[in-house]
C-alpha positions as CSV (number, residue, x, y, z in Angstrom):
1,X,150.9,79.4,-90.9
2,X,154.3,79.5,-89.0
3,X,153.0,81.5,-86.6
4,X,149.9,79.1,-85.9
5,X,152.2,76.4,-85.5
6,X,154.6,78.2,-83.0
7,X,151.2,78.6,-81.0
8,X,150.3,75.0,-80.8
9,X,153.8,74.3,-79.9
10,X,153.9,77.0,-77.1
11,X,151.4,74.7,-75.3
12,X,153.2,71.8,-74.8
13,X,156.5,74.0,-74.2
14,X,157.7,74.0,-70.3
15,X,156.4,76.5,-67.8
16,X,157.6,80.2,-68.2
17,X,157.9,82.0,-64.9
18,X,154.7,83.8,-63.6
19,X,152.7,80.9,-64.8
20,X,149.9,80.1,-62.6
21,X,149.8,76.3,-62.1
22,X,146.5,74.8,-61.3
23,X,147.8,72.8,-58.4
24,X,148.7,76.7,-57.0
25,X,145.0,77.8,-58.3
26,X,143.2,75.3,-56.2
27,X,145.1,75.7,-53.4
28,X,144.0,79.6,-53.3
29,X,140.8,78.7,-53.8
30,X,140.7,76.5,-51.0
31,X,142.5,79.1,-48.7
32,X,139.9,81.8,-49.6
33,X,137.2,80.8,-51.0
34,X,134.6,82.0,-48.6
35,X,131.7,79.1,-49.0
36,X,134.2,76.4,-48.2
37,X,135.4,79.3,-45.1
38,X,131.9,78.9,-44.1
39,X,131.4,74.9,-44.2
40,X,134.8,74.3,-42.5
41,X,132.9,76.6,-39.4
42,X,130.1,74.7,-39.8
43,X,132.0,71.4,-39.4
44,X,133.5,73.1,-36.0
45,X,130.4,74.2,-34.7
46,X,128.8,71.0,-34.6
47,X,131.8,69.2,-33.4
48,X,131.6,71.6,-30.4
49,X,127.7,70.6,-30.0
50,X,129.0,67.2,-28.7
51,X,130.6,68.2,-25.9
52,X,127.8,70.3,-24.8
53,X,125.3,67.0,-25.3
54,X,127.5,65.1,-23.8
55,X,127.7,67.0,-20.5
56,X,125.7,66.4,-17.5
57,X,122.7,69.1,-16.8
58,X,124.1,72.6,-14.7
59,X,123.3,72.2,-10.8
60,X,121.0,74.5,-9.4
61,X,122.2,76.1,-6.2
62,X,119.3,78.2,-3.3
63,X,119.1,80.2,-0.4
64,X,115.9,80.9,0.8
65,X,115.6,82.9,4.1
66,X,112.4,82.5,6.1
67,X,111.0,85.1,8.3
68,X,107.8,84.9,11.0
69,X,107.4,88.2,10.7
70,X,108.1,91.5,7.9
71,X,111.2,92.3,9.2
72,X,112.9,92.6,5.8
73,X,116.8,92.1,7.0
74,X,116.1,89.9,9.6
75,X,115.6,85.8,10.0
76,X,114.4,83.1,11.8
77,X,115.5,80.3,9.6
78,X,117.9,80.1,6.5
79,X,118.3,77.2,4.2
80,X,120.7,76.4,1.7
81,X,119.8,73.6,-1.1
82,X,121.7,71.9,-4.1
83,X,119.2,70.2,-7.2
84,X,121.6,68.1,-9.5
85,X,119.8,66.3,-12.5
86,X,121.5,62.3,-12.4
87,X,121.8,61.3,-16.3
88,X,120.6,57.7,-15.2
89,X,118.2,57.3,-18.2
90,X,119.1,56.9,-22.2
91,X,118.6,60.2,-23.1
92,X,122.3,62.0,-22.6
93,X,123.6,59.0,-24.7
94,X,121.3,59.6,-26.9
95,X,121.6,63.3,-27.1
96,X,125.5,62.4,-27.7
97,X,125.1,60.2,-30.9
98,X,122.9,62.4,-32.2
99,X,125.5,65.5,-31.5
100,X,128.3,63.0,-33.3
101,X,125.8,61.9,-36.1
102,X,125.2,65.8,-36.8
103,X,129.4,66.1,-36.8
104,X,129.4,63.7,-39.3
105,X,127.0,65.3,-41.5
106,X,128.6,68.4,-41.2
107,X,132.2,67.1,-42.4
108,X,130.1,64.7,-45.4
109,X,128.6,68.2,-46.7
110,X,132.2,70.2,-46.1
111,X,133.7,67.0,-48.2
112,X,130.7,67.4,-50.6
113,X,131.5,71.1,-51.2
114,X,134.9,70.9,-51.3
115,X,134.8,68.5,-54.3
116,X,132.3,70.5,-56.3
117,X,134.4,73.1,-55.2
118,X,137.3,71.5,-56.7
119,X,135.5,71.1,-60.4
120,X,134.2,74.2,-60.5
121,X,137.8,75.7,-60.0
122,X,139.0,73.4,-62.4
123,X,136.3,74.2,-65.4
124,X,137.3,78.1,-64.9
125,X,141.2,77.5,-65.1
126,X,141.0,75.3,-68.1
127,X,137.9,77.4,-69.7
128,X,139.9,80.6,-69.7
129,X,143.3,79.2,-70.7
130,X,141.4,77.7,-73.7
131,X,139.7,81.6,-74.0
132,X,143.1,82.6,-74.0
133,X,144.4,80.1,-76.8
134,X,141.6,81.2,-78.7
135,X,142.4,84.7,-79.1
136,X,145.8,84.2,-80.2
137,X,144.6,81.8,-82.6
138,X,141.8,84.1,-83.9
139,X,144.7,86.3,-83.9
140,X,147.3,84.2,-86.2
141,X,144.8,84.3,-88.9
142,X,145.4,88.0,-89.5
143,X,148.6,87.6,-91.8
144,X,146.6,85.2,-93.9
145,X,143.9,87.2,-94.5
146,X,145.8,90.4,-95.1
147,X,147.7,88.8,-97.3
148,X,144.5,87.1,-99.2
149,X,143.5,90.5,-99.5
150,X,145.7,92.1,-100.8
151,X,146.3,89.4,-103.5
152,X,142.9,90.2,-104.4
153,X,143.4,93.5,-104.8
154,X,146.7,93.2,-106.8
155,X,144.7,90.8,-109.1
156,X,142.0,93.5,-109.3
157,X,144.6,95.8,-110.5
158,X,145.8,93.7,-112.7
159,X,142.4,92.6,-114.6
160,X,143.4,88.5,-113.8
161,X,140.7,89.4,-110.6
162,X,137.2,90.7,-109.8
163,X,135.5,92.9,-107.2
164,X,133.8,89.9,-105.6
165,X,137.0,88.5,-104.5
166,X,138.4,91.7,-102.8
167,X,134.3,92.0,-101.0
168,X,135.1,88.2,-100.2
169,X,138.5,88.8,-98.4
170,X,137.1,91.6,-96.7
171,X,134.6,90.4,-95.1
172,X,136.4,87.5,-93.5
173,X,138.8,89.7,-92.4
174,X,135.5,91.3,-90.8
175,X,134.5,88.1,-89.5
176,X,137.7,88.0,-87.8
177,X,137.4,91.0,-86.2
178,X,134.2,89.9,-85.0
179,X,135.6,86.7,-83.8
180,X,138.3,88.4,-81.5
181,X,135.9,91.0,-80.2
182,X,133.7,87.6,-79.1
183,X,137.2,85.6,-77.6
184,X,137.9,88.9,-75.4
185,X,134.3,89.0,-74.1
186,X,134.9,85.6,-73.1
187,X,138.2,85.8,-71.3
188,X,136.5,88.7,-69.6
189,X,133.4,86.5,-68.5
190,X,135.9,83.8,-67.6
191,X,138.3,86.1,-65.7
192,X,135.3,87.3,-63.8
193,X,134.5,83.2,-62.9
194,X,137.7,82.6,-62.6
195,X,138.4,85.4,-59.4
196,X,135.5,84.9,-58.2
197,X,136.7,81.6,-56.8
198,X,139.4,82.4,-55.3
199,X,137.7,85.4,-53.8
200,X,139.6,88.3,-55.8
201,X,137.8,91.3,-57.7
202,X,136.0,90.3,-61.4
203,X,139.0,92.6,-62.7
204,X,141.6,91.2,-60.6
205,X,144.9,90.5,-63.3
206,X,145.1,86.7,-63.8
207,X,148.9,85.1,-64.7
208,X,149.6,82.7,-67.6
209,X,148.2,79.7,-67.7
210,X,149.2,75.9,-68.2
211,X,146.4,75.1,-70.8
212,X,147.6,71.0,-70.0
213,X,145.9,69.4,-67.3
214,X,148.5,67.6,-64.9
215,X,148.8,63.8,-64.9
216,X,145.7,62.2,-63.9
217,X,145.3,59.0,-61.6
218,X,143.5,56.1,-63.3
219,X,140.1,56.3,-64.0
220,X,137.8,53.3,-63.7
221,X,138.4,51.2,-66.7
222,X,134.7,50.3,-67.8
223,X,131.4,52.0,-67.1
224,X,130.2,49.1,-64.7
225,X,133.4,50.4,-62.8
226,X,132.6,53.5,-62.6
227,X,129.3,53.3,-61.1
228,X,130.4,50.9,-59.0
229,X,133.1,53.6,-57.7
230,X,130.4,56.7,-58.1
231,X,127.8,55.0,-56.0
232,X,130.6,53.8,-53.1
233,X,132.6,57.0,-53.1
234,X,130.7,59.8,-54.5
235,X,130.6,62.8,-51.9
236,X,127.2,64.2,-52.0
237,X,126.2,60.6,-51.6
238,X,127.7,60.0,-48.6
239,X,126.4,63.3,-47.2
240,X,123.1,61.5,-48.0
241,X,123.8,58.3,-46.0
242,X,125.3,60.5,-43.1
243,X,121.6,62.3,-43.4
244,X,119.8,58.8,-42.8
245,X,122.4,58.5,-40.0
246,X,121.6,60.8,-38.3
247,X,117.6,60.7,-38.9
248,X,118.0,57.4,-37.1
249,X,119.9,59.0,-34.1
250,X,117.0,61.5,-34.1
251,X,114.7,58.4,-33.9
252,X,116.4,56.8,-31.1
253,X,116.4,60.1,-29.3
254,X,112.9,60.6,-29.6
255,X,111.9,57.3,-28.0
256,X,114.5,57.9,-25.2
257,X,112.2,59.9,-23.1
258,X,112.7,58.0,-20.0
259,X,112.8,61.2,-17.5
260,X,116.1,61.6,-15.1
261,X,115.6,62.2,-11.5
262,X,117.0,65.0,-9.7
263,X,118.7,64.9,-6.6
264,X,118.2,67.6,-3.9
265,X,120.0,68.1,-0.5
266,X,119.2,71.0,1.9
267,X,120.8,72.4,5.0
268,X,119.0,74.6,7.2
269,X,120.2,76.3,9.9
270,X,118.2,78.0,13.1
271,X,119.1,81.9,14.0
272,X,119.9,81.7,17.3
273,X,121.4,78.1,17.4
274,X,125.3,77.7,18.2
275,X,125.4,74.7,15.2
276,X,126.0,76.2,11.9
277,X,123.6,73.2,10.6
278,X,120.7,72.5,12.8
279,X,118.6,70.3,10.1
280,X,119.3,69.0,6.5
281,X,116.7,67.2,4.1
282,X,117.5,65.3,1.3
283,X,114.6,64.5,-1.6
284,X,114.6,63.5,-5.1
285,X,112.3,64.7,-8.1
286,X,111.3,62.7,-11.3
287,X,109.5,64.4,-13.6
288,X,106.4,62.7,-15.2
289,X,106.1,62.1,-19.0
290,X,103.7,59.5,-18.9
291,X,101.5,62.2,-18.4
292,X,101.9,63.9,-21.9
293,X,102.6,60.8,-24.2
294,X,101.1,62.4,-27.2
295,X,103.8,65.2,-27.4
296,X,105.9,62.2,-27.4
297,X,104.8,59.7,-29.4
298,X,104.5,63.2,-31.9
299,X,108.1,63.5,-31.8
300,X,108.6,59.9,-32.5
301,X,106.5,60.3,-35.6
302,X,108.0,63.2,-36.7
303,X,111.4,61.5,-36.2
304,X,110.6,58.6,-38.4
305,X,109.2,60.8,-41.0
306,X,112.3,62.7,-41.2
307,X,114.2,59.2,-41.6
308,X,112.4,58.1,-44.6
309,X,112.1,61.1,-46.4
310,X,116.4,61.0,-46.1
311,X,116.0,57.9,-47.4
312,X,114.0,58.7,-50.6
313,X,116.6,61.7,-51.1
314,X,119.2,59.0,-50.8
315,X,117.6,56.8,-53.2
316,X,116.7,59.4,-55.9
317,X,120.6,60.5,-55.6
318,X,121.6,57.1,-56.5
319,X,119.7,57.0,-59.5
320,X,120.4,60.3,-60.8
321,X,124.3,59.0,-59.9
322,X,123.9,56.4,-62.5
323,X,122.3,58.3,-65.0
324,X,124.9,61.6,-64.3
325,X,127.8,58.7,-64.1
326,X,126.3,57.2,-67.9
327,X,126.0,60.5,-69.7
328,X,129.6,61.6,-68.3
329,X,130.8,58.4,-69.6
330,X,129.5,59.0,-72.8
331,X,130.5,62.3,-73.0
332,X,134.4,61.6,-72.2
333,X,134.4,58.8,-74.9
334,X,133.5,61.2,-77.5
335,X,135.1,63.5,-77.0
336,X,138.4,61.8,-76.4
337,X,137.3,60.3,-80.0
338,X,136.6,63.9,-81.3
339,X,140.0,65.1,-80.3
340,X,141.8,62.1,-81.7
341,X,140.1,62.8,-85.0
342,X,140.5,66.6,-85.3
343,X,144.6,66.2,-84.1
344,X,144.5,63.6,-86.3
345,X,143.1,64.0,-89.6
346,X,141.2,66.8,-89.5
347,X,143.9,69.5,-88.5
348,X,146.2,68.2,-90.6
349,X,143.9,68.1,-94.0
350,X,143.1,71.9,-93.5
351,X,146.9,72.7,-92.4
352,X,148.1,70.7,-95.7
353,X,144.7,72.4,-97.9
354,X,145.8,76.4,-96.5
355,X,149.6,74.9,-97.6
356,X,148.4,74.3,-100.9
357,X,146.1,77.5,-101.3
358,X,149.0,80.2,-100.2
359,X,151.6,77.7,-102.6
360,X,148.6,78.6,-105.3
361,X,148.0,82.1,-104.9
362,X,151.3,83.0,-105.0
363,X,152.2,81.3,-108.4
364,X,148.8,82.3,-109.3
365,X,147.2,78.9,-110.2
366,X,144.4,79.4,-107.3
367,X,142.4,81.5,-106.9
368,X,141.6,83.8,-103.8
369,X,138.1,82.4,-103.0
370,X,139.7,78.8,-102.9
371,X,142.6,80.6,-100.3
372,X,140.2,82.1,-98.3
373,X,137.7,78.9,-98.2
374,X,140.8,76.9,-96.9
375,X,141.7,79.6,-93.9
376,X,138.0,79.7,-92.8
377,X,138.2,75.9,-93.1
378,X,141.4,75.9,-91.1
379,X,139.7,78.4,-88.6
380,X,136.7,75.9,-88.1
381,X,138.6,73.1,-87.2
382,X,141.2,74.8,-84.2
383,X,138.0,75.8,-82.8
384,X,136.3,72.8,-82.9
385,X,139.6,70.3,-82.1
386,X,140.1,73.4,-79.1
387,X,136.1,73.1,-78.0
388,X,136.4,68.9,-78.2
389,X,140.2,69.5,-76.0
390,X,138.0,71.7,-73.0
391,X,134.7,69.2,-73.5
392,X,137.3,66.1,-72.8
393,X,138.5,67.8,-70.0
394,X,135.5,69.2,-68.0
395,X,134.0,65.8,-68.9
396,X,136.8,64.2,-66.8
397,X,136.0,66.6,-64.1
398,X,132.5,65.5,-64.3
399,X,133.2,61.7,-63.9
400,X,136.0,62.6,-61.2
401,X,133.5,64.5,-58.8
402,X,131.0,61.7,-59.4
403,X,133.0,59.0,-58.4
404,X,134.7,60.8,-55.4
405,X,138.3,61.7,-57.7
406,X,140.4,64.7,-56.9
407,X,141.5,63.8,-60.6
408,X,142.9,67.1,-61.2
């Protein structure tokens, strides 16, 4: 018992050295974590691409030597020429905002990511520091049923017991065996999740852990509030409005096809003439779209097409946003109710029935069944007030990514 209560104490103690803070955990995730590696380059990339739409079209330089005969190395006449495309039409300004539209999208996704990102890290760190509290609480039990045991057995001895009792006590301390061999598979599954993240081996040794989540900003104080903030600042949402966006830039680019003329100057000079530059010409090219509108009234379609179907993601993301936003709701309320009533009653009524068991057995008016009933009862209820603690907390995590929170 004393050593169950030093354990629920040493989680509210201050932090040992070695302790791996969650603040420190997320910031090595974000420094390694490979996906988020990859969207931060894909964020660069397409801010790179405006620039390149941005820029006027390369100019295209000739020589061309003419000959009246097959002389290869000789000439009669040489000609020098320089084509330069004149962005007088819509379409590099279009081209632009649709490079910058793309940018956008690109940083709405990385923000998108980075949030789940966050959550994700946040579930493992607080799901295997709860593994961990579990095992030594699975383990804190063993002096109890040891000692149940062998109560049983000196009763046995005695004739005041009976073989059932000593088969009873065994077997929970089986059951507890069991129990730890289940907690370790689960720090080990955790561990694994937990490395993963941060881009280290499955196997890679893990620090202690705070098992209490840091102070926490305010969360929206009704659920009209937060759906209010989910649908205004919820990050995969606004990846979807920077989707439309850029549909429509799509769109405007498709019906700028408005052709730009090119501008060509030539300067041809005579073998045998004393003037380096006996002629020039000077001509200009437009090409001719007007020829082929069904390729782009095709585009145009295509374009549209692409808008609305953003929009429909858009709009089925903002009504899975207020169901996601409802059940998250629900979810944190009870289990901020569950934990309230197993710290509160529930913990307490099996701490003060175990009390009253050992205080029984050992002036022998209880018997063992009734000790060892009151331990498993005592078991039960950590594990269920230390499931309602982690379903309180990944519940925040839930409502924080929804409505755009670093909460943690």
């Amino acid at each position: 018992m004393h050593r169950i209560a030093a354990l629920l104490l040493a989680l509210t103690a201050p932090l040992v050295a070695g302790t791996l803070t969650l603040d420190r955990y997320l910031a090595d995730v974000r420094a390694a974590n490979p996906e988020l590696r990859a969207a931060t380059e894909r964020t660069a990339a397409a801010e790179a691409r405006i620039a390149q739409a941005r820029a006027w079209a390369d100019p295209v330089a000739s020589l061309e030597l003419m000959r009246k005969d097959t002389e290869l190395f000789g000439y009669d006449e040489v000609q020098v020429g320089v084509t330069q495309m004149l962005p007088l039409s819509r379409q590099r300004s279009a081209r632009t905002a649709t490079a910058r539209a793309a940018s956008d999208l690109a940083k709405a996704e990385s923000r998108a990511l980075a949030s789940d990102l966050t959550i994700r890290a946040s579930r493992a760190y607080f799901t295997l520091a709860t593994a961990r509290t579990e095992l030594e609480l699975t383990r804190s039990f063993r002096p109890i049923l040891a000692h149940a045991a062998d109560a049983a057995r000196a009763r046995l001895a005695d004739g005041s017991g009976d073989v059932a009792s000593v088969l009873l006590a065994e077997t929970e301390s089986a059951k507890l065996q069991q129990q730890e061999i289940e907690n370790l598979r689960a720090i080990a599954d955790a561990e694994s999740a937990f490395n993963a993240l941060r881009h280290q081996p499955p196997a890679a040794p893990v620090d202690a852990l705070d098992e209490n989540p840091p102070a926490t900003p305010a969360m929206p104080a009704s659920l009209e509030a937060a759906l209010e903030q989910a649908l205004a600042h919820r990050p995969e949402l606004q990846a979807a409005e920077a989707q439309i966006a850029l549909a429509s830039r799509q769109a405007e680019q498709s019906r700028a096809w408005a052709p730009d003329p090119e501008l060509m100057i030539k300067l041809r000079h005579m073998n045998g003439m004393n003037r380096a530059v006996t002629s020039f010409d000077t001509g200009i090219a437009l090409p001719l779209p007007w020829a082929n509108r069904g390729k782009y009234r095709a585009a145009e379609r295509e374009a549209a097409a692409l808008r609305r179907a953003a929009e429909a993601d858009a709009a089925v993301l903002r009504s899975r946003t207020a169901e996601e936003v409802r059940m998250a709701w629900n979810r944190l309320e009870a289990a901020r109710n569950l934990v309230v009533l197993h710290q509160g009653t529930l913990l307490p009524l099996a701490e003060r029935a175990q009390s009253a068991a050992l205080a029984g057995v050992a002036d022998g008016r209880t018997g063992i069944v009734e000790l060892l009933i009151a331990q498993k009862n005592l078991r039960e209820a950590h594990t269920a007030a230390t499931a309602a603690r982690l379903d309180q907390i990944q519940a925040l995590a839930d409502l924080a990514a929804l409505t755009g929170q670093n909460t943690f």
